[in-house]
C-alpha positions as CSV (number, residue, x, y, z in Angstrom):
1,X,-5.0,0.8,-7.9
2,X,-4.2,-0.9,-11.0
3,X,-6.0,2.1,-12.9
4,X,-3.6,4.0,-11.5
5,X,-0.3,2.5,-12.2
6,X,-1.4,1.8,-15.6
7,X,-2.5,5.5,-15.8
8,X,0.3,6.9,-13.9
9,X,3.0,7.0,-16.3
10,X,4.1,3.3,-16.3
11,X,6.8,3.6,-18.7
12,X,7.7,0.0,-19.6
13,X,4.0,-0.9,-21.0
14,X,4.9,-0.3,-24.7
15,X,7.9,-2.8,-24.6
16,X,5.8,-5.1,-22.7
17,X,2.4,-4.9,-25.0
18,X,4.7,-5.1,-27.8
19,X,6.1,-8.1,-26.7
20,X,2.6,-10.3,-25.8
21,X,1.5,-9.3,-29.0
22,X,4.4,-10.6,-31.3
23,X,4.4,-13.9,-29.2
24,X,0.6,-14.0,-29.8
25,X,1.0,-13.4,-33.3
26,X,3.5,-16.6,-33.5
27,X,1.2,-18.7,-32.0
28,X,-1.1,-18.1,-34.5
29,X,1.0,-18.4,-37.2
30,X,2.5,-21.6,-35.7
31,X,-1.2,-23.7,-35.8
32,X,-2.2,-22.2,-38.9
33,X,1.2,-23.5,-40.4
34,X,1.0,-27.0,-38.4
35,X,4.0,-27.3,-37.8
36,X,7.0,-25.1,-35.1
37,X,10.1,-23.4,-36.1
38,X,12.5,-26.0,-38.4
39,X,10.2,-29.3,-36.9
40,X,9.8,-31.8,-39.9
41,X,5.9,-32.8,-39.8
42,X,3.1,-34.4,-42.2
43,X,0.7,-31.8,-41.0
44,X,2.6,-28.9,-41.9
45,X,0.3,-26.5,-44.4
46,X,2.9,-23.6,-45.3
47,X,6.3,-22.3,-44.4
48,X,6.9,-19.3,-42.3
49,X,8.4,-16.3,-44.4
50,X,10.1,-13.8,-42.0
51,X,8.1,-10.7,-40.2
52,X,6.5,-7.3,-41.6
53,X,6.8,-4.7,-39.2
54,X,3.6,-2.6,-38.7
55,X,3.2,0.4,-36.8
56,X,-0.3,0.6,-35.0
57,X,-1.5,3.8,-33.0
58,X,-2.5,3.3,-29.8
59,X,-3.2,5.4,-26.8
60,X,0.1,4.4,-25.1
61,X,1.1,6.0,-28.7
62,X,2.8,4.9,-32.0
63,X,3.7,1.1,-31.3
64,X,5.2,-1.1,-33.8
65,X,5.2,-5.0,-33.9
66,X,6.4,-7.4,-36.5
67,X,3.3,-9.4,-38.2
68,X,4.3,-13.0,-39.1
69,X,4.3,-13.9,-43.0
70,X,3.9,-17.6,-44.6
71,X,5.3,-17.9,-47.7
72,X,2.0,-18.8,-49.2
73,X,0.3,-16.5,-48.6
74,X,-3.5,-16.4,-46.8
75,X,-2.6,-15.5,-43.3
76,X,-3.1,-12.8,-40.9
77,X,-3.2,-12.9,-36.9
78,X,-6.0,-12.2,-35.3
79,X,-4.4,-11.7,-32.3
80,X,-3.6,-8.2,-33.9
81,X,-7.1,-6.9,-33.8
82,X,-8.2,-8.1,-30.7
83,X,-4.9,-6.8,-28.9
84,X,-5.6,-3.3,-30.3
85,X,-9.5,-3.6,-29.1
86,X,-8.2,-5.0,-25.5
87,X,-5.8,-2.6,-25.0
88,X,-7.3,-1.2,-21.9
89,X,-7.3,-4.7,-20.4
90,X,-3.7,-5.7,-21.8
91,X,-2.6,-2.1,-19.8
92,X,-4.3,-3.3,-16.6
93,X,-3.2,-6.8,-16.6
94,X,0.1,-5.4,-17.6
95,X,0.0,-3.5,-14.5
96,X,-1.2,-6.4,-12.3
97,X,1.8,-8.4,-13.4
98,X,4.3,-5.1,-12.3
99,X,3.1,-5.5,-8.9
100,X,2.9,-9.1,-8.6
101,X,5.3,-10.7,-11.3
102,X,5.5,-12.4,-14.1
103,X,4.2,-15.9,-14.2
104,X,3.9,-18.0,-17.5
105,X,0.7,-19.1,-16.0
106,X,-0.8,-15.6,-16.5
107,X,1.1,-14.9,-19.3
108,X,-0.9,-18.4,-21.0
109,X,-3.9,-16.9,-20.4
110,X,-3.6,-13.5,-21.9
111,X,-2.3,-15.1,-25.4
112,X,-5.4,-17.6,-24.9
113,X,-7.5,-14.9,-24.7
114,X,-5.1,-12.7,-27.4
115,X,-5.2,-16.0,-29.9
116,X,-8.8,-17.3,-29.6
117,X,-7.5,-21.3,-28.6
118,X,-5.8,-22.8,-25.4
119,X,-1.7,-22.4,-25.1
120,X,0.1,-24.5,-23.3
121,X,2.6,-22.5,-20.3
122,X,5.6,-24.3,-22.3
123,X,4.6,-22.4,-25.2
124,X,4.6,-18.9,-24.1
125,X,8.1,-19.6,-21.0
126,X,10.1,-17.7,-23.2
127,X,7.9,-14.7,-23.8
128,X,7.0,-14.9,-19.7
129,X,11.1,-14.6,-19.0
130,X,11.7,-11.5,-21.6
131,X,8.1,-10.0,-20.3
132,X,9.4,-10.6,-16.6
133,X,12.9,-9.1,-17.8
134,X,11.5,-6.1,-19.4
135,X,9.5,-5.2,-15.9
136,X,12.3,-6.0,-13.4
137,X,14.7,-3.7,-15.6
138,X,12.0,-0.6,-15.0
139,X,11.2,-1.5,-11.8
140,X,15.1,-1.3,-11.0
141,X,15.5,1.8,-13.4
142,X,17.7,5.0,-12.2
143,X,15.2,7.4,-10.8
144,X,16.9,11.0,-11.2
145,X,15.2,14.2,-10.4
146,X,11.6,14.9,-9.4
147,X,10.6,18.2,-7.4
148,X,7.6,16.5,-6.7
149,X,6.9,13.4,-5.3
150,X,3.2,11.4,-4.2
151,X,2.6,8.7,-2.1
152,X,0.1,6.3,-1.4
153,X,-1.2,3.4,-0.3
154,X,-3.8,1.0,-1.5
155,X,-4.9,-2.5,0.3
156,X,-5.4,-4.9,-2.2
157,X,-5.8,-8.5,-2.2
158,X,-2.5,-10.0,-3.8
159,X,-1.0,-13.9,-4.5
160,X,1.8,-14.4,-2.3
161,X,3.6,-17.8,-2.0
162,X,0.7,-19.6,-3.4
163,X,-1.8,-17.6,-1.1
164,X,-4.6,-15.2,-1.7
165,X,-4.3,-12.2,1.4
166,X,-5.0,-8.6,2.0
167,X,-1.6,-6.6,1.4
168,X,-0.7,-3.1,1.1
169,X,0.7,-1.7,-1.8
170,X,2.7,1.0,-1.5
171,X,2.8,3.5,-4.3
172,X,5.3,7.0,-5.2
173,X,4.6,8.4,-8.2
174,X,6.6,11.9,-9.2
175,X,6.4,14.8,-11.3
176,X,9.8,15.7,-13.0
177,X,10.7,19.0,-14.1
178,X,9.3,18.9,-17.5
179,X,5.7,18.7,-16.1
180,X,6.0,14.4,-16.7
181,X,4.4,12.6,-14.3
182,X,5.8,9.0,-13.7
183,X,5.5,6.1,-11.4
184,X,8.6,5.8,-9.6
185,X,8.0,2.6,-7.7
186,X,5.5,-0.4,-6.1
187,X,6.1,-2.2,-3.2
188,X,3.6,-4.7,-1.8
189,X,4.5,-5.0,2.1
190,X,1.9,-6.8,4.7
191,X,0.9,-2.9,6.1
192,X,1.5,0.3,6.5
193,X,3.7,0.6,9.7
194,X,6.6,2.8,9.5
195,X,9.3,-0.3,8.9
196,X,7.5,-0.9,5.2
197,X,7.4,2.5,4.2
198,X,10.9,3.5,5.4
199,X,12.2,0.2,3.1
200,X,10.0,1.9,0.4
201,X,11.5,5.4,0.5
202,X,14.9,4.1,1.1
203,X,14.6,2.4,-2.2
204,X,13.8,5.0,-4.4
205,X,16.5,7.2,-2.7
206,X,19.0,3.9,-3.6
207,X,18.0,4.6,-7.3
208,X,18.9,8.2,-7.9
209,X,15.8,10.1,-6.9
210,X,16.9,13.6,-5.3
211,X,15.6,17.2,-5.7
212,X,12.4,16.8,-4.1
213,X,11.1,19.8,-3.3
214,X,7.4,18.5,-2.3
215,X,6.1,15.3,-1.0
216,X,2.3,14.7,-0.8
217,X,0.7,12.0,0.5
218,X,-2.1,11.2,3.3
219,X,-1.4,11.8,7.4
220,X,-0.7,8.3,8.1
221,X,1.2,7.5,11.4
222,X,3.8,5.2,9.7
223,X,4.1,6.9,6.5
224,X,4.6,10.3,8.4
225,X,7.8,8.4,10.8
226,X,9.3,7.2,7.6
227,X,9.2,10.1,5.3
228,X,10.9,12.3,8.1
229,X,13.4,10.4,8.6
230,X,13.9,9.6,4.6
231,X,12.8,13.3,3.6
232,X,13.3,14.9,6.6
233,X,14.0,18.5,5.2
234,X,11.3,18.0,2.7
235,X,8.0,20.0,2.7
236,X,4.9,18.2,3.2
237,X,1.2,18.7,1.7
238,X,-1.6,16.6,2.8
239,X,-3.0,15.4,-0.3
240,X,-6.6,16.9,-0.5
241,X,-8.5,14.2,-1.7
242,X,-7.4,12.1,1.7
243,X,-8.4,15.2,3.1
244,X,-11.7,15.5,1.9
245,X,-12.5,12.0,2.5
246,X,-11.5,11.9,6.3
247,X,-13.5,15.5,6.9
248,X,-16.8,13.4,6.3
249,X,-16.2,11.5,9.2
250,X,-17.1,14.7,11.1
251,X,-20.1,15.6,9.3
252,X,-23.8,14.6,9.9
253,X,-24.9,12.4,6.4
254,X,-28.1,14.4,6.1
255,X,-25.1,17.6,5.6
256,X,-22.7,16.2,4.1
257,X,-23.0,17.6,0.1
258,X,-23.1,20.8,1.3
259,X,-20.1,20.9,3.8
260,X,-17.8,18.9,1.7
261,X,-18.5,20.3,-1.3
């Protein structure tokens, strides 16, 4: 599910990568100067000299970050390097954080991991509030036009005040007019009855989205109540893969490469 979201067209990842790495790459240079912003200390080693901006390529594309200086000289964050070779896991944890929020708790451990030694949550509070603010603004963004929308719905085990439990997450992803596809929404809800997917639809409808021309999505009971009465004029496909995958119900094991193929 993650893989998906991450994959999908989840706009807000290169504000939000850009953002863990510049507060990793303070970090760094905060311990390797001994000393934080303006503080007056007998362990200080250098004196921080503004930012270099430097533009990295990466496969969310061209992303640019400003690289800490010290004034003399010898530094550079590691933080850098092993954000570029974690990208795949920065994207998914990225993604986890999108459905789940923001927490400075898992924002800690992702610079811990970024920065090679342990953060403390106060340290990293202020880049957890502008991460959680730069997610909350796309999750709430104006959706527009998109002939064609998909739903789904996977069941995932999410943190919800404090406790582990099975949820579903509800999932629309779209395909604008351009040939982009993006992910319009996420909704974790306790199933898939009608009442959650209705409040899901509604939602996205709330933000702008119109000119649907073609909804696809699997033949779920609830899902089907709520997208006619959302959608009701829309045309509906059953999405193939669901398809395929509840046609091998009806088909003896020793059979079943041949028939489903």
């Amino acid at each position: 599910m993650l893989d998906q979201i991450a994959d999908g067209g989840l706009a807000a990842l290169p504000d939000a990568l850009r953002l863990l790495l510049n507060a990793a790459m303070l970090l760094e240079r905060q311990k390797f100067i001994g000393a934080g912003p303006y503080e007056r200390s007998a362990d200080r080693q250098a004196h921080a000299n503004g930012f270099k901006d430097k533009t990295l390529q990466t496969r969310l594309g061209a992303l640019t970050v400003a690289v800490p200086q010290v004034r003399e000289g010898g530094f550079y964050p590691h933080s850098l390097e092993r954000g570029v070779r974690s990208e795949r896991a920065l994207k998914l944890a990225l993604a986890e954080m999108y459905v789940q929020g923001v927490s400075t708790r898992k924002v800690a451990a992702i610079t811990e991991q970024l920065c090679g030694f342990e953060v403390s949550s106060a340290q990293v509070s202020r880049a957890a509030a502008e991460l959680d603010a730069v997610l909350e603004a796309w999750r709430m963004r104006p959706l527009g036009e998109y002939p064609y929308v998909y739903l789904d719905a996977r069941y995932e085990k999410v943190r919800q005040d404090g406790q582990v439990r099975d949820a579903a997450v509800l999932i629309a992803s779209g395909v604008d007019a351009a040939g982009k596809r993006a992910v319009l929404g996420v909704s974790v809800a306790l199933s898939e009855q009608e009442v959650h997917w209705r409040m899901f639809l509604e939602s996205l409808v709330e933000r702008g989205l119109r000119g649907v021309q073609l909804l696809t999505s699997d033949a779920h009971g609830g899902l089907k109540a709520a997208r006619l009465a959302v959608f009701g004029g829309v045309p509906w496909q059953r999405c193939q893969f669901h398809l395929q995958q509840n046609a091998q119900a009806y088909v003896p094991r020793h059979e079943l490469k041949g028939e489903v193929a």
